[in-house]
ROLUM-296292 format. One record per residue (C-alpha): x, y, z. Coordinates in steps of 0.2 Angstrom, whole numbers, padded with zeros to 4 digits, always signed. Example, Ala and Ser with C-alpha at 12.3 -4.5 7.8 and 13.67 -1.06 7.14 Angstrom:
REM residues 2
+0062-0022+0039
+0068-0005+0036
//
This chain:
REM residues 761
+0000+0000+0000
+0013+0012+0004
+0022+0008-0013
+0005+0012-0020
+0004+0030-0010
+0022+0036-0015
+0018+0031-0035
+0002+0042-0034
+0013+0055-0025
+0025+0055-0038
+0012+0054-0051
+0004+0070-0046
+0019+0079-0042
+0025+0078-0062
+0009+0085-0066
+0008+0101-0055
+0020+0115-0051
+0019+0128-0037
+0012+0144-0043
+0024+0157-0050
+0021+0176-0051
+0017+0184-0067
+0035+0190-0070
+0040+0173-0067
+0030+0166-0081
+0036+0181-0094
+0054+0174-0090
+0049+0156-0092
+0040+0160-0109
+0056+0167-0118
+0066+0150-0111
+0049+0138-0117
+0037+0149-0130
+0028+0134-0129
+0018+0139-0111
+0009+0152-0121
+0004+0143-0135
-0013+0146-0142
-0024+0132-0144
-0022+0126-0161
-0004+0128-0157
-0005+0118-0143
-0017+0105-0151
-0006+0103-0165
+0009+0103-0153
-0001+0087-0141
-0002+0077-0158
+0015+0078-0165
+0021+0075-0146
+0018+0057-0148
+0027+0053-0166
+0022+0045-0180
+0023+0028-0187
+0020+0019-0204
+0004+0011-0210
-0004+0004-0224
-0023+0009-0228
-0033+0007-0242
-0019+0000-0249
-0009+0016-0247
+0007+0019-0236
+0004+0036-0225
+0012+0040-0208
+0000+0041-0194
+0001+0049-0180
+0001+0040-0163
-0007+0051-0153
-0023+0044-0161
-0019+0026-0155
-0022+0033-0138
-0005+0030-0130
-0009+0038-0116
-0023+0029-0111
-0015+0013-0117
-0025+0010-0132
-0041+0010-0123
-0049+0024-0135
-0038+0022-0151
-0047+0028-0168
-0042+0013-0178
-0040+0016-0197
-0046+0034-0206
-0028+0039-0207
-0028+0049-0220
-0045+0058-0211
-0038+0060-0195
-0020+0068-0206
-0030+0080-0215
-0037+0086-0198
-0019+0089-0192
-0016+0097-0207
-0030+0109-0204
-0024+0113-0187
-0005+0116-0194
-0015+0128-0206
-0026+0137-0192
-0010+0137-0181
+0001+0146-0191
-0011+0160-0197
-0011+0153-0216
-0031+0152-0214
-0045+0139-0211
-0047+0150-0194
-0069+0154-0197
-0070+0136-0201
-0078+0122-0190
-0069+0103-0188
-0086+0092-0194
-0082+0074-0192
-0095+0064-0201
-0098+0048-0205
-0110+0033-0200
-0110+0023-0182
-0096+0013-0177
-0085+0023-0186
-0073+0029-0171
-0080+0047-0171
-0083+0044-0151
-0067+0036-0150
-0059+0052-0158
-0068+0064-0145
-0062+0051-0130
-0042+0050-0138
-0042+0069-0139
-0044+0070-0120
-0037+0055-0114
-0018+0065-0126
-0021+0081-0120
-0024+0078-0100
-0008+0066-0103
+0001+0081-0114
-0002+0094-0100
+0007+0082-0088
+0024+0083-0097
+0036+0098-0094
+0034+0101-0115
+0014+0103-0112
+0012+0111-0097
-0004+0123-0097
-0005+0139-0087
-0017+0151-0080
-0020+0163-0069
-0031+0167-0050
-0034+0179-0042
-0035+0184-0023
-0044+0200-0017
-0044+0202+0000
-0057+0216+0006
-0067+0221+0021
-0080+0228+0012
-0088+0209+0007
-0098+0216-0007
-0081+0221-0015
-0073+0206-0010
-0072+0191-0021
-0074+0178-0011
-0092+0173-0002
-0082+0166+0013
-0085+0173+0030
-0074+0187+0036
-0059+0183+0043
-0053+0167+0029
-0054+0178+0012
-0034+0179+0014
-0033+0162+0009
-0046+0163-0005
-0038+0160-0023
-0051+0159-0036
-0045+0153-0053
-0050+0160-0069
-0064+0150-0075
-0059+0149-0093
-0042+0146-0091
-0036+0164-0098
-0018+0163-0104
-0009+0172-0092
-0002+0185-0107
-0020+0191-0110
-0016+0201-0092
-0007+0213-0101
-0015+0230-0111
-0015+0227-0128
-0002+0236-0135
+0012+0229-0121
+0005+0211-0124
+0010+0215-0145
+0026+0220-0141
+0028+0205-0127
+0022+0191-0142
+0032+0198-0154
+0047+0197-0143
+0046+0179-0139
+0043+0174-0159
+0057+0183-0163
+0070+0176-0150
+0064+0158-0156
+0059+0160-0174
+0046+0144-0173
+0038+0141-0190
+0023+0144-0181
+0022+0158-0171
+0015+0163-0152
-0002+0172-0155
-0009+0180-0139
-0024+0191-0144
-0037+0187-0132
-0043+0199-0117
-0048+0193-0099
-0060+0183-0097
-0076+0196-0089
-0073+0185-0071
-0053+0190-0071
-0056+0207-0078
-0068+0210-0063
-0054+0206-0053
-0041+0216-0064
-0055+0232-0061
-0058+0230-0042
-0038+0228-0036
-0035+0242-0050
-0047+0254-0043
-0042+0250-0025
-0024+0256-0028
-0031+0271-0040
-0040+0279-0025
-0023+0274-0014
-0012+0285-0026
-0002+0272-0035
+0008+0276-0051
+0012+0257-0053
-0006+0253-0055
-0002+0236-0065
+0012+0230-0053
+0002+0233-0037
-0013+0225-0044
-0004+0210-0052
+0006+0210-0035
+0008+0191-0033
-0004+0192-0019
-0018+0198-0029
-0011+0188-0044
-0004+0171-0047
-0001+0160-0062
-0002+0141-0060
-0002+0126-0071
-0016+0116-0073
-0020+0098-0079
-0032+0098-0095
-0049+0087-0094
-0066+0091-0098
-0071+0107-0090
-0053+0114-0089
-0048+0118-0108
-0060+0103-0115
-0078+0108-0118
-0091+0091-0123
-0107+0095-0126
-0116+0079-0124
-0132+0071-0132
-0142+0073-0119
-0136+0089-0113
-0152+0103-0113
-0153+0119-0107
-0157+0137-0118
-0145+0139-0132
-0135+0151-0118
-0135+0140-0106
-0125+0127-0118
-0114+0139-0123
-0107+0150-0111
-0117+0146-0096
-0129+0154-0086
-0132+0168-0071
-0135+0164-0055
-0150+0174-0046
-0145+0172-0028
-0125+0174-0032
-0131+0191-0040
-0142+0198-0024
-0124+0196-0013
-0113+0204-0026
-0117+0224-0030
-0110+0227-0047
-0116+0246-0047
-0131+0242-0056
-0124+0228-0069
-0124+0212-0069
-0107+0205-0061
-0096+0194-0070
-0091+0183-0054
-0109+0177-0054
-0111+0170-0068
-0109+0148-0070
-0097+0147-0084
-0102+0128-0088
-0107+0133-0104
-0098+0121-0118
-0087+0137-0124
-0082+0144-0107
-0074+0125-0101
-0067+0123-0121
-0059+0139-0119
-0039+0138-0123
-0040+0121-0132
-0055+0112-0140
-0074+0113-0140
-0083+0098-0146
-0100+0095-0149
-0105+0077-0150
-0120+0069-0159
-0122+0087-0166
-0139+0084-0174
-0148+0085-0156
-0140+0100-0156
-0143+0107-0170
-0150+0125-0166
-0132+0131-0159
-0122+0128-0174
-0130+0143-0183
-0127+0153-0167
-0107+0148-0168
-0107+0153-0185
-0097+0168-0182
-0087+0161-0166
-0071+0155-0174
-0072+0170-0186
-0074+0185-0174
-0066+0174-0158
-0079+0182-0145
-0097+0178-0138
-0108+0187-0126
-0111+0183-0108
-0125+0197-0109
-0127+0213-0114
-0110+0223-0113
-0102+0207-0108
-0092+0198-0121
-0080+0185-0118
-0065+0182-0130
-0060+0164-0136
-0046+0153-0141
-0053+0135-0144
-0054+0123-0158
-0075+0120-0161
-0075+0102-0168
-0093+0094-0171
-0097+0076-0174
-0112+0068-0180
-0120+0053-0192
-0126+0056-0208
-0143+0065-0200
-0135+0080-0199
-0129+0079-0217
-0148+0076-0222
-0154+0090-0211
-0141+0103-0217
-0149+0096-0235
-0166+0101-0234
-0166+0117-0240
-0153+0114-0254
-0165+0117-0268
-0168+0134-0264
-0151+0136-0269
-0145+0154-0266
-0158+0154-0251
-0153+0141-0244
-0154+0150-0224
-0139+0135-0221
-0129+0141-0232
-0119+0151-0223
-0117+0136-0209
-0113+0122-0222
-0099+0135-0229
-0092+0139-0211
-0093+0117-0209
-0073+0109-0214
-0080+0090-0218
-0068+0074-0212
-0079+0059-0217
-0076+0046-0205
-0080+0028-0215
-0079+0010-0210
-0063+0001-0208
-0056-0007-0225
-0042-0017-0217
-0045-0032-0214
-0033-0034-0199
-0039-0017-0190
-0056-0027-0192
-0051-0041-0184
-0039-0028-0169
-0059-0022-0167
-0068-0036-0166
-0055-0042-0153
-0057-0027-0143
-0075-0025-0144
-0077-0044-0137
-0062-0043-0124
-0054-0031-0110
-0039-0029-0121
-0033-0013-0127
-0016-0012-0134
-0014-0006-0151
-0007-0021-0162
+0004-0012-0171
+0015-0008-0155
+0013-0026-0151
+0022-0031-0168
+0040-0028-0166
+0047-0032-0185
+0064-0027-0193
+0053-0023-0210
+0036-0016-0216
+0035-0038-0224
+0041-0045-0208
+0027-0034-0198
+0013-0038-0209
+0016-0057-0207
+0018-0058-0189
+0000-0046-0188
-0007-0060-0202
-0002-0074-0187
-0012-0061-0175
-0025-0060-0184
-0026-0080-0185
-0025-0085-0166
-0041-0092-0157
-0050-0082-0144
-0055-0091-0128
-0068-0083-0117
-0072-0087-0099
-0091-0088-0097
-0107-0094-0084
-0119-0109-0093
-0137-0109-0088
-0133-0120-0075
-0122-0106-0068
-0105-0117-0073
-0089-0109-0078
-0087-0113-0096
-0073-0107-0109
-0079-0106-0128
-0067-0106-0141
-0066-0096-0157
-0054-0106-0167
-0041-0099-0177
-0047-0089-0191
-0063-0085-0183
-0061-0065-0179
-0052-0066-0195
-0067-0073-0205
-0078-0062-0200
-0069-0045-0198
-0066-0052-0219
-0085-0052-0223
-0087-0038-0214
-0074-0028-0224
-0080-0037-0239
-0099-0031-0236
-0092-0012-0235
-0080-0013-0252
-0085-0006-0269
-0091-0020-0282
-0091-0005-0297
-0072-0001-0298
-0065-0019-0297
-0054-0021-0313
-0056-0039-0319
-0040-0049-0313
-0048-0048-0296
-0063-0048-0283
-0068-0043-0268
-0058-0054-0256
-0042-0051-0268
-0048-0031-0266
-0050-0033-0247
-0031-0040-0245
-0025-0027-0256
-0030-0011-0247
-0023-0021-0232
-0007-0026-0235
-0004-0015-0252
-0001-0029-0262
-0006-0044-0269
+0000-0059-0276
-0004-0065-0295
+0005-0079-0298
+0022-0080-0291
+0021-0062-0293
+0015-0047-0280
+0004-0032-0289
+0007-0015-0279
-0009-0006-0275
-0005+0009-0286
-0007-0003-0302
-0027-0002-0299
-0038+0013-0297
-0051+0013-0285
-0063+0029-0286
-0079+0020-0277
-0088+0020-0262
-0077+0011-0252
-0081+0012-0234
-0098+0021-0233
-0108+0006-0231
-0107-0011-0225
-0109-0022-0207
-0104-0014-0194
-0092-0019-0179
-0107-0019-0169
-0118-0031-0178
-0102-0043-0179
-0098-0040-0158
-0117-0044-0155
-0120-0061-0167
-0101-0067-0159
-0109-0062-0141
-0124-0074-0144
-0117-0089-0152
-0105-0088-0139
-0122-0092-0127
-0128-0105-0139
-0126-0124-0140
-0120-0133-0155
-0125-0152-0157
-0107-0157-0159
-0100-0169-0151
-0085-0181-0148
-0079-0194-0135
-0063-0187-0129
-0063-0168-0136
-0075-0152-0129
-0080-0148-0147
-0095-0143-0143
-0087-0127-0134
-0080-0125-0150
-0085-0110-0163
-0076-0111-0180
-0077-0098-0193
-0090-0107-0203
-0101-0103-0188
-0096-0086-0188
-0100-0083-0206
-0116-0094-0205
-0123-0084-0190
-0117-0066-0196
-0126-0069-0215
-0141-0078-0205
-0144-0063-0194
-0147-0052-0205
-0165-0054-0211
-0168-0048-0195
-0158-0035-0191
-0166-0018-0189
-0153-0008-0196
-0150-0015-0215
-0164-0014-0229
-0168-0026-0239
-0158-0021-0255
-0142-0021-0242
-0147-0038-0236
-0148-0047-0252
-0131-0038-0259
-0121-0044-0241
-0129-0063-0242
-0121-0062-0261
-0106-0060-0257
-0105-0073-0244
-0096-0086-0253
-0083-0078-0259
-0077-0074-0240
-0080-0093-0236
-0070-0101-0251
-0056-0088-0244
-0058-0094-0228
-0058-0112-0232
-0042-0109-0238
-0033-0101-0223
-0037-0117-0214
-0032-0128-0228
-0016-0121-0229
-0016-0124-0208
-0020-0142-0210
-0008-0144-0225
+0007-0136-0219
+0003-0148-0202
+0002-0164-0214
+0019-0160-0223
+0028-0150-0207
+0041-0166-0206
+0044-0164-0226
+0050-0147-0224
+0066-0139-0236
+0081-0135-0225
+0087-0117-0227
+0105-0122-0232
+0097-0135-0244
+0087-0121-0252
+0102-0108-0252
+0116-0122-0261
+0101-0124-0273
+0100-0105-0276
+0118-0105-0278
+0120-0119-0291
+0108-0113-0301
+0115-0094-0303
+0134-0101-0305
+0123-0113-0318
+0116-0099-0327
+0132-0086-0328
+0145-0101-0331
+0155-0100-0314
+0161-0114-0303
+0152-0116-0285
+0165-0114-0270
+0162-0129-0259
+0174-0137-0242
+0182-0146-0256
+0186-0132-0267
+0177-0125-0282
+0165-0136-0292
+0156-0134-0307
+0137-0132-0303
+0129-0151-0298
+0115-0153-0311
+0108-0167-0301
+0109-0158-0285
+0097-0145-0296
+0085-0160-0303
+0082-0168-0287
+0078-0150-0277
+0065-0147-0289
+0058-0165-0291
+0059-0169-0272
+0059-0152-0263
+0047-0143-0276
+0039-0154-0283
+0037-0144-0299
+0044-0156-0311
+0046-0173-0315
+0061-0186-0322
+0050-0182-0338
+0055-0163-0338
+0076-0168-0340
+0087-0177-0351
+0097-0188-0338
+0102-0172-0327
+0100-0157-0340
+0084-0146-0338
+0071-0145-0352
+0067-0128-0359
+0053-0126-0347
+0064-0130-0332
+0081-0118-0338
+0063-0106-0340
+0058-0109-0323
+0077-0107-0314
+0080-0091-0324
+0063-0081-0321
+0055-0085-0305
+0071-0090-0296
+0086-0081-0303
+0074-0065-0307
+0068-0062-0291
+0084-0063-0283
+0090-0050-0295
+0075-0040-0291
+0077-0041-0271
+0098-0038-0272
+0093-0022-0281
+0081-0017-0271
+0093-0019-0257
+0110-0017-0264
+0126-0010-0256
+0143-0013-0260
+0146-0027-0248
+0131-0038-0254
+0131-0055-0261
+0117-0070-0264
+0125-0075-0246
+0119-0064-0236
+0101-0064-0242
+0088-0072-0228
+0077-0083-0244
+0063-0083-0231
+0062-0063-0235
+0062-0066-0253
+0043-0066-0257
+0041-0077-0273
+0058-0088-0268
+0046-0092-0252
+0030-0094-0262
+0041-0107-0273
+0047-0116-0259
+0029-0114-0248
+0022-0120-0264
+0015-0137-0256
+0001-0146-0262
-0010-0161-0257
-0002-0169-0273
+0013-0167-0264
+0003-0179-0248
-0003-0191-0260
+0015-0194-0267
+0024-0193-0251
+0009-0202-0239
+0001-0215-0253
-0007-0225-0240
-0017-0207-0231
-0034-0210-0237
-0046-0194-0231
-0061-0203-0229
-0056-0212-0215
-0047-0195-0208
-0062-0193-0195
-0059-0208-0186
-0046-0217-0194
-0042-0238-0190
-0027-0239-0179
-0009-0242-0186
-0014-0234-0198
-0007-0221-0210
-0020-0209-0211
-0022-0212-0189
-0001-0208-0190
-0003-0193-0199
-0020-0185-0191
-0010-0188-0175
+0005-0180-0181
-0005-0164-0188
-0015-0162-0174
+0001-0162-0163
+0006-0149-0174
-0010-0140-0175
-0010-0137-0158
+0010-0134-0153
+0014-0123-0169
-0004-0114-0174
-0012-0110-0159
-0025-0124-0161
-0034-0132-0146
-0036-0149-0149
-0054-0148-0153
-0053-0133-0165
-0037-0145-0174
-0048-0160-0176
-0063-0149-0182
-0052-0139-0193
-0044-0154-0200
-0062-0164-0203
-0068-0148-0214
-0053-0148-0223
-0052-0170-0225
-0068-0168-0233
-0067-0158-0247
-0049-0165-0248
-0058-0182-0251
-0071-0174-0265
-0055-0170-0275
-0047-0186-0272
-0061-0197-0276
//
């Protein structure tokens, strides 16, 4: 416990200072210009705080920015996918911050449900309460302390006696450089711009907040009528005035305007007065500043970012903000105006869209015109990577939060990409109560997420724009890796144009979180004497529940419904073939190629085709054409005795060794050429079609190697056996190498059997 205590110590005592006088904060502004950022500056500052890191979406390469993977909050509230969205907003912001324009416009984030636009609003507060922790993001504002005997002067509502003690913070987080007169402040700005030269400059033009100037006023006067001449040093004395730091969160630099917020279109903006505070406090016949509730949505943005979420419910405001970011400055009432500094950011579903529509035929009369001019659109669409599907469907069904891309520690873009293809693969096990009130754990067999976060994405892709060399599933893969392969070649994305709709409709994570959450409650009639298969879900569950569901389903019409069950079977053959090639690389794992076998090969066949000797522990050879022959006749099973005169390679095989081998090799050493590079320092494994060649198994290769396996009896084959030798060898691989239970191997490798066995026979 006491460990416990000193880390929440220390934890709060990174995150606050002790207060600091106003000269003190002028000094510490020319060492960190930073302090007095204003709020797109320090927005834009949060996000590039975290780094960047490379992805590929919709096929593209582009560098995100972590700060939307919610590293602060360890993933809990990462925006998965919309890179190039969510990177034209920073844009934007880099725009607004350096003065270059943008500034009368308002972020609208759009898009349908599901989308992340929650997620966004939750990461931007979860970054900037963790950025305003860090020396580089610390946030300051001032309080203020005026001690009086005459109460109705005083600021504070304590009893006499305790008002020495009363510091009351500004309410909407002034920055402290808005203390000083204009033309001072100008000067001060100016100064501090020009002893840093940032590319994008300090701007400080907002006044007090009506609460601090109050303040300012009342201490001012007191030491008019007491004959100062240092009337701005004697009132911001530093005990009268005081400049702190303070963690940002929602109230204190964030504003969220919630769906269920009400209230008069005041009252959600700036707040609202208080009648009792306003009988104590005599304000010479005006209303007073210090009573007045500054909860409004604007007051608690000001300095940083004001959202409004589910903006259609709150549709009557935006035409009052229309002039907010343009003239910086509302009105607490008449002859009180409030300047502001904040970021207005919206976010709705299409309704708004529709109801900014409705009077679009009127066209130059159009009374929302003005407000869908004012609105900066960042459509928000559903994910087209298959892997960030699956990283949401795993999230929406578990506890886990951590961004997989952090979790994939690769040396290359390839490397990466296949160690997040065996993520995507793993089973999911889930701890659940039965009827009876039992502990149970269901299994979702490798390729399960996977399946469905691919129909899903399948369901959401453009059918118009597809060139003819591929589908939808080849589409699919394509945006998510950026390649794909077409023979013992791999076709970049760029090849292909894709103008379509991609994204705008389709299943949503949701539907796919609530069909997994209710098979997971049902029973299957499975059964087998010595394995739980029952407990078992595989994907063909999966994708039978998710296309059976949705007749049902409230949210999809019935043109939607027929155009998703369509394209079912294009998702299940791909399927089919992730766990076949499971079930076939278990059969043949004992059959497997060395990797100095493969690299001698490689060698002989390039001193073979540029007429050089091999050097070898016995000295240098000439290239072994029988070596050569029985690799690819054994190992590769791409030729036959039939293919070769003797030892010499028919045309088709010298085709074969000079085009997909010696080609690519050529291809990759160029790619990653330096002086000191040779064919022996290359890893094969990294060599894309040298590994397709040499991954290239087939079940012909299980009939010539295992002629007694017969897949009919796979299910439950006759002892001393082969077929029961090998379905116990690829089970025990299944399950030590692939992340198979035993019951998802033997269920994985029946479906698999019997197609095998409609082939054979």
């Amino acid at each position: 416990m006491t460990d416990y205590l000193a880390r929440a110590d220390e934890a709060l005592d990174g995150a606050y200072e002790p207060p600091r006088s106003l000269a003190e904060f002028v000094d510490l502004a020319f060492e960190r210009p930073g302090v007095a950022s204003h709020a797109a500056k320090y927005l834009l500052s949060a996000v590039e705080s975290m780094g960047t890191r490379t992805v590929v979406e919709e096929g593209v390469e582009r560098e995100r920015y972590r700060f939307f993977d919610d590293p602060a909050n360890d993933g809990e509230h990462a925006v998965l996918g919309n890179t190039g969205v969510l990177n034209a907003f920073v844009d934007d912001l880099r725009t607004v911050a350096a003065g270059r324009g943008k500034e009368e416009k308002i972020h609208w984030f759009d898009g349908p449900t599901a989308t992340g636009k929650s997620e966004l609003k939750r990461c931007l507060i979860n970054g900037l309460r963790a950025y305003s922790k860090t020396e580089a993001g610390r946030r300051y504002t001032v309080e203020w302390n005026i001690a009086a005997r005459d109460e109705e002067r005083s600021l504070s509502y304590a009893t006499e006696g305790d008002t020495d003690d009363d510091w009351y913070e500004s309410p909407v987080q002034s920055n402290p450089l808005s203390v000083f007169p204009d033309e001072v402040r100008e000067e001060l700005v100016a100064a501090l711009n020009e002893s840093h030269g940032d590319h994008i400059p300090v701007r400080a033009a907002s006044e007090l907040d009506p609460f601090s100037r109050e303040a300012f006023d009342i201490l001012e006067e007191r030491y008019r009528r007491a004959g100062r001449r240092d009337l701005f040093s004697a009132t911001t004395d530093r005990r009268h005035l005081r400049v702190k730091n303070y963690v940002v969160d929602v109230g204190a630099g964030i504003g969220v305007l919630h769906a269920e917020d009400d209230g008069s279109p005041k009252e959600r903006l700036v707040g609202s007065w208080m009648p009792g505070m306003l009988r104590e406090l005599n304000s010479r016949g005006r209303k007073d500043p210090r009573a007045f509730s500054y909860d409004g949505v604007l007051s608690q943005g000001n300095g940083i970012v004001t959202v409004v979420e589910d903006a259609s419910q709150h549709a009557d405001l935006l035409r009052k903000l229309l002039n907010v970011p343009d003239e910086k400055r509302v009105k607490l009432d008449k002859g009180i105006g409030m300047d502001l500094d904040t970021q207005l950011v919206v976010i709705s579903n299409p309704d708004l869209d529709a109801e900014l529509e409705q009077f679009s035929d009127r066209n130059d009369r159009d009374p929302l015109k003005a407000l869908k001019r004012r609105l900066d659109r960042h459509e928000f669409r559903y994910l087209t990577s298959v892997s960030l599907e699956t990283e949401l469907i795993h999230r929406e069904l578990t506890d886990e939060t951590a961004v997989w891309a952090d979790l994939v520690d690769a040396p290359d873009p390839e490397t990466a990409h296949e160690r997040l293809r065996e993520r995507m693969a793993r089973p999911l096990t889930v701890r659940m109560r039965d009827e009876r009130g039992q502990l149970r754990e269901r299994e979702l067999a490798p390729h399960s997420l996977e399946a469905a976060a691919t129909y899903a994405v399948v369901t959401r892709l453009d059918a118009e724009d597809l060139p003819g060399s591929i589908g939808l599933v080849e589409k699919a893969l394509l945006f998510d890796s950026g390649s794909i392969r077409d023979g013992e070649e791999r076709v970049a994305a760029d090849e292909f144009e894709f103008d379509g709709e991609d994204g705008r409709h389709g299943i949503p994570v949701t539907y796919t979180r609530d069909t997994i959450a209710d098979l997971l409650h049902e029973t299957t009639d499975r059964a087998h004497p010595d394995l739980p298969v029952e407990d078992v879900l595989t994907p063909e569950d999966v994708l039978h529940a998710m296309a059976e569901g949705l007749a049902t389903a409230p949210v999809f019409s019935r043109a939607e419904i027929a155009e998703y069950e369509s394209r079912l079977a294009t998702v299940k053959a791909h399927v089919f073939e992730l766990q076949e090639a499971d079930v076939l690389d278990a059969v043949l794992a004992d059959k497997g190629v060395a990797e100095a076998t493969v690299a001698e090969y490689v060698e002989h066949v390039f001193a073979a085709d540029a007429g050089e000797q091999v050097t070898t522990d016995r000295g240098d050879v000439d290239p072994d054409p029988l070596l050569m022959k029985v690799f690819e006749t054994e190992h590769l099973g791409r030729f036959d005795d039939d293919d070769y005169a003797g030892n010499e390679p028919s045309e088709e095989v010298d085709a074969f060794r000079k085009e997909t081998v010696i080609t690519a090799l050529n291809r990759y050493a160029w790619e990653h050429r330096d002086e000191d590079f040779s064919i022996a320092n290359v890893d094969l494994s990294t060599v894309p079609v040298i590994r397709a060649v040499l991954e290239a198994h087939s079940w012909e290769d299980v009939r010539r190697i295992h002629e007694d396996l017969d897949p009919a009896q796979w299910e439950d084959p006759p002892a001393d056996t082969e077929t029961a030798r090998v379905k116990a060898r690829t089970i025990d691989h299944m399950t030590t190498e692939q992340g198979y239970s035993e019951a998802s191997a033997e269920l994985a490798s029946r479906h698999v059997m019997r197609e095998v066995k409609g082939r054979w026979d």
